[in-house]
C-alpha positions as CSV (number, residue, x, y, z in Angstrom):
1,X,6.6,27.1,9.1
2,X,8.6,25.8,6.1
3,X,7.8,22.1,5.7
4,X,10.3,20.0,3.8
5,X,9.6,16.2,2.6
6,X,12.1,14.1,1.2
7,X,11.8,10.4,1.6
8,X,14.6,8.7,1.2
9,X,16.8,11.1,2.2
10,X,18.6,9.3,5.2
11,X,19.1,6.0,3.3
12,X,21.1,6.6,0.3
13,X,21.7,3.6,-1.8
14,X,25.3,4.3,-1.3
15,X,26.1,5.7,1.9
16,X,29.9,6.5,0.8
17,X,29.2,7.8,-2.5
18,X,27.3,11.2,-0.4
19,X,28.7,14.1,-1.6
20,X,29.8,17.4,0.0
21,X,26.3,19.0,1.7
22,X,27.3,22.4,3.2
23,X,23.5,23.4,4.3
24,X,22.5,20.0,5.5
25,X,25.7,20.1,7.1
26,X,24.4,23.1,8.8
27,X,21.2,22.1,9.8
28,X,21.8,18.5,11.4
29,X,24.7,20.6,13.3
30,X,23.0,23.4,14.4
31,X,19.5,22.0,14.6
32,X,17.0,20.2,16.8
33,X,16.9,16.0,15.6
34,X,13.6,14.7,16.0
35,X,12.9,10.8,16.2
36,X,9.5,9.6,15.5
37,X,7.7,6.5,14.2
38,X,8.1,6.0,10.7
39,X,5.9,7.1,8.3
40,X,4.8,6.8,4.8
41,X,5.5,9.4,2.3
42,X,1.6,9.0,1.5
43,X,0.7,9.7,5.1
44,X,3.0,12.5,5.7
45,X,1.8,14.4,2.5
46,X,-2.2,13.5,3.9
47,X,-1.2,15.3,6.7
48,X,-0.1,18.4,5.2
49,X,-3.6,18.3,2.9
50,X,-5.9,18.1,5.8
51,X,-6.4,14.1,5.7
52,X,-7.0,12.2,8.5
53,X,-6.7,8.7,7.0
54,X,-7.9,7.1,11.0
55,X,-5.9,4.0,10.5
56,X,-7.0,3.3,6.8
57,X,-5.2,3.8,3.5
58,X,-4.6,6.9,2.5
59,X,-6.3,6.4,-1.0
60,X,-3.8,6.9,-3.4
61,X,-5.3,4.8,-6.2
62,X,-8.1,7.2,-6.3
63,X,-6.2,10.5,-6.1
64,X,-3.6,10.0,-9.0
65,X,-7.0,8.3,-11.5
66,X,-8.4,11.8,-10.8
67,X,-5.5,13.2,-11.9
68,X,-5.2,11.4,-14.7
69,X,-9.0,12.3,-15.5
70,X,-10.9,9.1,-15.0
71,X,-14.1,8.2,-13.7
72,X,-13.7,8.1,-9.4
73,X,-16.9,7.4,-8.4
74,X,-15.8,3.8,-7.5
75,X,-12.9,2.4,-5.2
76,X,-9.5,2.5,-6.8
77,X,-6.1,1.0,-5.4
78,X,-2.6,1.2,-7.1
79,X,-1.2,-1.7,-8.5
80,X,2.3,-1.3,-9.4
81,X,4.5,-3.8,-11.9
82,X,7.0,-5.9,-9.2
83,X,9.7,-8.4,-9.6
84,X,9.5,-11.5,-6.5
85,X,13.0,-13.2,-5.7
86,X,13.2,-15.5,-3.0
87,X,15.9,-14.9,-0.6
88,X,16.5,-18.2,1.9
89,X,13.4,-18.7,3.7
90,X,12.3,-14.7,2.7
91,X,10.0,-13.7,-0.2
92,X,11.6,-9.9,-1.5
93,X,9.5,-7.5,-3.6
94,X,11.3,-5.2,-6.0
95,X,10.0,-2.4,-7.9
96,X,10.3,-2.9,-11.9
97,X,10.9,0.4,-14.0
98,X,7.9,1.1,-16.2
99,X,10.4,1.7,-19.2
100,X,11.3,-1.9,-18.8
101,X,7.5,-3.0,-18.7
102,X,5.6,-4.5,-22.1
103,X,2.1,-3.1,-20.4
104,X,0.4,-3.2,-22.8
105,X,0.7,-7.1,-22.9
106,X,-0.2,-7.1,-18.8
107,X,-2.9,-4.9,-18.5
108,X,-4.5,-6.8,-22.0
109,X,-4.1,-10.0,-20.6
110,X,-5.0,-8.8,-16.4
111,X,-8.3,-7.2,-18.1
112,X,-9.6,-10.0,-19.9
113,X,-8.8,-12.0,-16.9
114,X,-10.7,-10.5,-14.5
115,X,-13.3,-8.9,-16.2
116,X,-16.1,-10.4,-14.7
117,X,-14.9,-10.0,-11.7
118,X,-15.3,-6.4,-11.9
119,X,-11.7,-5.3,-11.6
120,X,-10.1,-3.3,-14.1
121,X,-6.4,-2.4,-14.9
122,X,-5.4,0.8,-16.2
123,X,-1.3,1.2,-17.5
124,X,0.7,4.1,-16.7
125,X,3.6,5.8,-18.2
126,X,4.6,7.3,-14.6
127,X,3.9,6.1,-11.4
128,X,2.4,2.8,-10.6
129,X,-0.7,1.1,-12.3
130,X,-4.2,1.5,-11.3
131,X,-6.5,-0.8,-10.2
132,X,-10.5,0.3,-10.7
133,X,-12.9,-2.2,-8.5
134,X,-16.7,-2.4,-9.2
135,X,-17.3,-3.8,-5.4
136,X,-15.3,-2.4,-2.2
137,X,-12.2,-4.0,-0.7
138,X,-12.1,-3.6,3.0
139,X,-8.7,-3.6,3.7
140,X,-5.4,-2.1,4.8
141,X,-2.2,-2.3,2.8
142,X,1.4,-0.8,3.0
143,X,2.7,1.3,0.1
144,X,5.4,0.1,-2.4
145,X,7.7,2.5,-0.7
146,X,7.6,1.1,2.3
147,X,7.9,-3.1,0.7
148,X,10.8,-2.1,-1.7
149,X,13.5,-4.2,-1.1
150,X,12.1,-5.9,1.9
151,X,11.1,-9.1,2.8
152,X,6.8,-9.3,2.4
153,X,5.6,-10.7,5.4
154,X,5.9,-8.0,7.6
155,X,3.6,-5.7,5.1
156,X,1.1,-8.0,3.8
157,X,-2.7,-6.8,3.7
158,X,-4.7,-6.8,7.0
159,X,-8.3,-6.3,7.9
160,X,-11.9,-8.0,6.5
161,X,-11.0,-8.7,2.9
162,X,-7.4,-9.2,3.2
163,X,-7.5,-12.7,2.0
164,X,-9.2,-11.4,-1.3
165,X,-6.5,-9.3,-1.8
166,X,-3.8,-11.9,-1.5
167,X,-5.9,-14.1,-3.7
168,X,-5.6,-11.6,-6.1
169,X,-2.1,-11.2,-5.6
170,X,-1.6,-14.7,-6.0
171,X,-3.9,-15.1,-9.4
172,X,-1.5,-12.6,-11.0
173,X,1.5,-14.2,-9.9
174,X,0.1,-17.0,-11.9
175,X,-0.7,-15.3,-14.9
176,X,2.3,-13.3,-15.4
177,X,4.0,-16.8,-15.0
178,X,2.8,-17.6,-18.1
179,X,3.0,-14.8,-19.9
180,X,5.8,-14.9,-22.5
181,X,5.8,-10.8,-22.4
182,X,5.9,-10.6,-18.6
183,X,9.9,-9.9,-18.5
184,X,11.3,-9.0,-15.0
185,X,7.3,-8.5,-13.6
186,X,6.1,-11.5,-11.9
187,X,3.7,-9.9,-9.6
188,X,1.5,-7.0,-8.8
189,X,1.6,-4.9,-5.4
190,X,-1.5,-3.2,-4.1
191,X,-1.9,-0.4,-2.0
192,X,-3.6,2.3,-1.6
193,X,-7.4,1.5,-1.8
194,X,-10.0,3.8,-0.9
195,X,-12.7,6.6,-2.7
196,X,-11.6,10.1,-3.8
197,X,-11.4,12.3,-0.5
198,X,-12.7,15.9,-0.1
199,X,-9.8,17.8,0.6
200,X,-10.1,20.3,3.6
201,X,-6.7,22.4,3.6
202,X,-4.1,22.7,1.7
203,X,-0.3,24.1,2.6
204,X,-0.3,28.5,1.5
205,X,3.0,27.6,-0.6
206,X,3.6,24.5,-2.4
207,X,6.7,23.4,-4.6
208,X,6.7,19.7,-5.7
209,X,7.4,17.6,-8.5
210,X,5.8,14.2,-7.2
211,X,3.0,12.8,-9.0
212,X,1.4,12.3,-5.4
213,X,1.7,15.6,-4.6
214,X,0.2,17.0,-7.7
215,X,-2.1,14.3,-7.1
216,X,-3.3,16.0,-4.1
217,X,-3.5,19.6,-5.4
218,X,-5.9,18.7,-8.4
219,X,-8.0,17.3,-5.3
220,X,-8.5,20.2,-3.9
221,X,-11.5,22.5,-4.3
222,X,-12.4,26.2,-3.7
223,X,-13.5,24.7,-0.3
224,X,-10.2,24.0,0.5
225,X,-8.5,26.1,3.4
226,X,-4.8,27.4,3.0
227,X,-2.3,26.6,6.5
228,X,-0.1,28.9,7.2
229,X,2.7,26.1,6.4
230,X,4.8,26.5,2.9
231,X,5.5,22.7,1.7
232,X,8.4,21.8,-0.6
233,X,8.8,17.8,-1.7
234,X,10.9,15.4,-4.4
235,X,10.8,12.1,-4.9
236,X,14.1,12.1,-6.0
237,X,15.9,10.7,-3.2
238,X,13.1,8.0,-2.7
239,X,13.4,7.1,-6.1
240,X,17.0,6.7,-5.7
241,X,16.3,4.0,-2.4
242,X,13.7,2.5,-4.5
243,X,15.8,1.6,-7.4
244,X,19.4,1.3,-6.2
245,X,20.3,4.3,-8.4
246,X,22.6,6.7,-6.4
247,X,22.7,9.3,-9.4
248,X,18.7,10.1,-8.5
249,X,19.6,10.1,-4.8
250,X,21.7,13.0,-6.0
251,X,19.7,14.6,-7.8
252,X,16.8,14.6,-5.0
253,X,19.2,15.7,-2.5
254,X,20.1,18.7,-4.9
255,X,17.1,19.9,-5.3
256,X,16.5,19.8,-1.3
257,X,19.7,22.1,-0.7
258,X,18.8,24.1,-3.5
259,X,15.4,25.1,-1.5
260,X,17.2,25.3,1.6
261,X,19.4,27.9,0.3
262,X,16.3,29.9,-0.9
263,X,14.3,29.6,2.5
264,X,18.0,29.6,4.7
265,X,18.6,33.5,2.8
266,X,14.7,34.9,3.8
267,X,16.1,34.1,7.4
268,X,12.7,33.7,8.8
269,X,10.3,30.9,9.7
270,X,11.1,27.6,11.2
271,X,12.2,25.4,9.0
272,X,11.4,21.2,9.3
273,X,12.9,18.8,7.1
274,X,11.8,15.0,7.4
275,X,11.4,12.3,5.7
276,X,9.6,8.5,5.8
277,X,12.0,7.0,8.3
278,X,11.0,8.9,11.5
279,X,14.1,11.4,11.2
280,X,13.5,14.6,11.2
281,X,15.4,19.0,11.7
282,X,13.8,21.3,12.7
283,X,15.4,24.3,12.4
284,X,15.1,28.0,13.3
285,X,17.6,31.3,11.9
286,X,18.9,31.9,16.0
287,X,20.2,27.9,16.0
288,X,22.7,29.3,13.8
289,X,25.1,30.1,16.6
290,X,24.9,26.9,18.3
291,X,28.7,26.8,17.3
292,X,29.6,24.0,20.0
293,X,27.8,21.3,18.2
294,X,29.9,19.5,15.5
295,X,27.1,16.5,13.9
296,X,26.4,16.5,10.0
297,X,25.0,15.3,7.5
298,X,27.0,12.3,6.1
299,X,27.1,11.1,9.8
300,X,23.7,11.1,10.7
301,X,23.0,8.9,7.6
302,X,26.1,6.7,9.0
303,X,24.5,5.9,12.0
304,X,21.4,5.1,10.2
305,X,23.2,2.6,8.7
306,X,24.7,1.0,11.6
307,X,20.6,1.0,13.1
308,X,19.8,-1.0,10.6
């Protein structure tokens, strides 16, 4: 089986701007919809890599700090640079660009903070911050793809130190108030918590250009079983969602059609594109002559809009 993840892909930030999509038109017209629970772009990639996460983060702080060569031996989160507005009676959470972040200012200022604390803050160029912790947090959290643009509540931190990581939260709120050099960033999200995970399997093919999923293939070891599933992923349209920016949206869903062609002309296995909304095609060569259906693309992502 061809497995294709594209978050984002239903939920352009401008549903009117989607341009012509002859293969997706083909697929959502002559293939099987699936509707499913929502999932994470983190937990649908675990999935593919053999990780059962059992209800607990899938830890993403501590698989991009490997790739980035630290030290994983202790618990890491991701901690990524966020702009509050209050809407009404509703708190919002925005992601900030890191091109438009002074970190060097933050993480200084975050570090000397909360030294003694034994929490340390580690900038990136691409993809979110890092968080390292010295003593365990036991506690469940929602990514930043999942938050962007929503109200918080709903996704706040559950389980037995929750509190601790509000409080956290909260303290940094505080000091990036003050902070001269702050700019748009007026709080931290965290997500992600948990120890570098052995990696049991990994997909026989895999074409990416997501940190996270590179993330996940410098995980794996010689232990590591190939699936007999090929996996293609871009964050391109979630970037896109994320940011308001309908030129990345584009760009993702390029990419996608651009492997569909490839995998569409070996006229094989069965193909199933999904992303972190629930939707989901799958998609096999003989569907091709289901010629009495007349869906497509553009209005599948219509009537996602008038869902929400």
């Amino acid at each position: 089986m061809h497995r294709l993840i594209v978050p984002g892909l239903f939920e352009p930030p401008d549903p009117g701007a989607v341009p012509a999509t002859p293969l997706l038109d083909h697929l959502v017209a002559r293939g099987e919809l699936v509707r499913g629970a929502a999932a994470g772009y983190e937990e649908l990639l675990a999935t593919c890599f053999g990780l059962d996460a059992n209800d607990r983060d899938v830890p993403t702080g501590a698989l991009l700090a490997n790739s980035r060569g630290y030290d994983t031996n202790g618990q890491w989160a991701c901690a990524a640079p966020v702009h509050l507005q209050v809407d009404r009676d509703r708190l919002l959470l925005f992601p900030v660009e890191p091109h438009d972040v002074d970190s060097s200012s933050i993480i200084l200022q975050l570090n000397a903070h909360f030294r003694d604390e034994g929490i340390g803050f580690h900038a990136t160029s691409e993809g979110p911050w890092l968080m390292e912790l010295d003593a365990p947090l036991m506690a469940s959290t929602c990514s930043i793809d999942q938050v962007a643009g929503r109200s918080l509540d709903p996704f706040m931190p559950a389980g037995k130190d929750a509190g601790r990581l509000r409080s956290l939260m909260n303290e940094c709120q505080m000091l990036l108030h003050a902070d001269d050099h702050s700019g748009l960033v007026n709080s931290l999200w965290f997500w992600g918590l948990g120890r570098l995970p052995a990696i049991t399997r990994k997909p026989l093919e895999i074409s990416c250009n997501t940190l996270l999923c590179s993330s996940f293939i410098d995980a794996c070891d010689a232990d590591s079983e190939p699936s007999d599933t090929s996996l293609f992923t871009t964050s391109g349209c979630l970037d896109g969602r994320q940011y308001g920016d309908m030129d990345r949206w584009i760009s993702g869903l390029s990419e996608t059609e651009a492997r569909l062609r490839e995998l569409l002309e070996q006229q094989g296995e069965e193909l199933f594109l999904q992303s972190d909304n629930g939707l989901a095609v799958r998609y096999r060569h003989r569907m091709r002559f289901r010629f009495w259906k007349r869906d497509s693309f553009t209005k599948l992502i219509r009537s996602q809009g008038s869902q929400a």
